[in-house]
Steps between C-alpha positions, in 0.01 A plus 500: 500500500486900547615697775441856556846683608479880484137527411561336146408153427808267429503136301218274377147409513386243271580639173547815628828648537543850766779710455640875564578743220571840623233602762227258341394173564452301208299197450590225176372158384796319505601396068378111470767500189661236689191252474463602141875426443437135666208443306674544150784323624318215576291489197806523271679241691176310460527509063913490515400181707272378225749551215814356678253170591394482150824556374633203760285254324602549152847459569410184696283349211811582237784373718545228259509825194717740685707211694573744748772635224413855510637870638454596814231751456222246307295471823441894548478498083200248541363706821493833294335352221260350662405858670491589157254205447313635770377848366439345149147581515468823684584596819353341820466629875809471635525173691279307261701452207442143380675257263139412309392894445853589345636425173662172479672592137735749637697218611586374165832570373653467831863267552564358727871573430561830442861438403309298167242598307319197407407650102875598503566130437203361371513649155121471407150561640260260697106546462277397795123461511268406799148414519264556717499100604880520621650389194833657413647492163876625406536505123871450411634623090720316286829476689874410379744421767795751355227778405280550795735414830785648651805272507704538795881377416479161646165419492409190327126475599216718578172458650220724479266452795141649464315466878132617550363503867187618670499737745250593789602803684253506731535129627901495505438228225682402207458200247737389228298521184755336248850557395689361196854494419617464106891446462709615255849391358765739386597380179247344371355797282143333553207743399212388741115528372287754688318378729235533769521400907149444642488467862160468697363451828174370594584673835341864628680571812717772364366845288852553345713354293869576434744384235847512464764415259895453627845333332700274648832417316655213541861343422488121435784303483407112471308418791566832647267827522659860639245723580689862352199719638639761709387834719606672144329249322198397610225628233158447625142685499138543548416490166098519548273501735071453545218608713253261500269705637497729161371395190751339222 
């Protein structure tokens, strides 16, 4: 509303705002940076929202990875990775940033315990292929038990635990793929033969495909196992990942 006090016009019409400067009456469209504010704000609330959701279900589908043994910070670690993720394949509208146009590979390398790096105590490399049919394949080299594992003091067993899963971001959907679990005894000195995991599903309800590799040491004494994985010892990570969606 405008009033007229003086013979100048005084407050608002529309998008007009009236108002007095020296002896003159002057006439503005009122700034709409307000609307433009709320309009970014939305639309990166709208991609932060995609991330953090995304981010949600991976830790869900590696709870039994991670174990919930992990720092404090892994959730908003996943979350900025994942927005990371997001502009892996250019830069979208803001507001329509989406899980299937980004790049899923920029989450490899990420632990899920920070406090652990999971090559820090896995002292050789894995090698992971995929097809284009959903078949996964994580090549493991010649291993020895004293050689290629960190020892902690009283550790007597380890187990290395491989877990592939399927992942559909835009259905909320995950699908355990395979996992495998090869244990290993302290002093045995044993030199295991390379070898070769094949996992497949006949299943297409998922477009990517996510594997990990984690420790979990173990002290046994007779019929007894202690779990020794702590917060400062927890070493687990993404350690590949696949769109399906791209060519192999």
């Amino acid at each position: 509303m405008a009033i007229i006090e003086n013979g100048y016009l005084k407050g608002q019409i529309g998008n007009l705002v009236n108002r007095k400067v020296g002896d003159k009456n002057v006439v503005q469209t009122k700034s709409s940076d307000k609307m433009r504010q709320t309009i970014w704000t939305e639309a990166a609330a709208s991609d932060f929202g995609a991330a953090s959701a995304a981010g949600a279900i991976i830790r869900r589908a590696f709870n039994t990875v991670h174990q919930k043994i992990h720092d404090s910070g892994m959730h908003n670690r996943l979350v900025k990775r994942m927005q990371r993720v997001l502009l892996g394949n250019g830069k979208h509208n803001p507001g329509n940033q989406r899980i299937s146009e980004g790049n899923i590979q920029r989450l490899v390398g990420f632990q899920f315990n920070k406090n652990c790096h999971i090559y820090d105590y896995l002292y050789f490399d894995t090698n992971v292929t995929f097809t284009a049919s959903g078949t996964t394949s994580v090549h493991l080299p010649e291993l020895k038990t004293q050689r290629n594992f960190y020892w902690p003091k009283t550790c007597s067993h380890i187990i290395l635990k491989i877990k592939i899963v399927g992942l559909s971001f835009d259905k909320r959907q995950v699908r355990t793929i395979g996992s495998q679990e090869i244990e290993l005894t302290r002093y045995d000195n044993q030199q295991h033969e390379a070898m070769t995991l094949t996992f497949d599903s006949p299943d297409k309800d998922y477009d990517t495909i996510l594997v990990s590799l984690s420790t979990l040491y173990l002290d046994k004494r007779n019929s007894y196992a202690f779990l020794l994985n702590s917060i400062d010892l927890n070493p687990a990570g993404i350690i590949a990942a696949h769109d399906l969606r791209t060519p192999s």
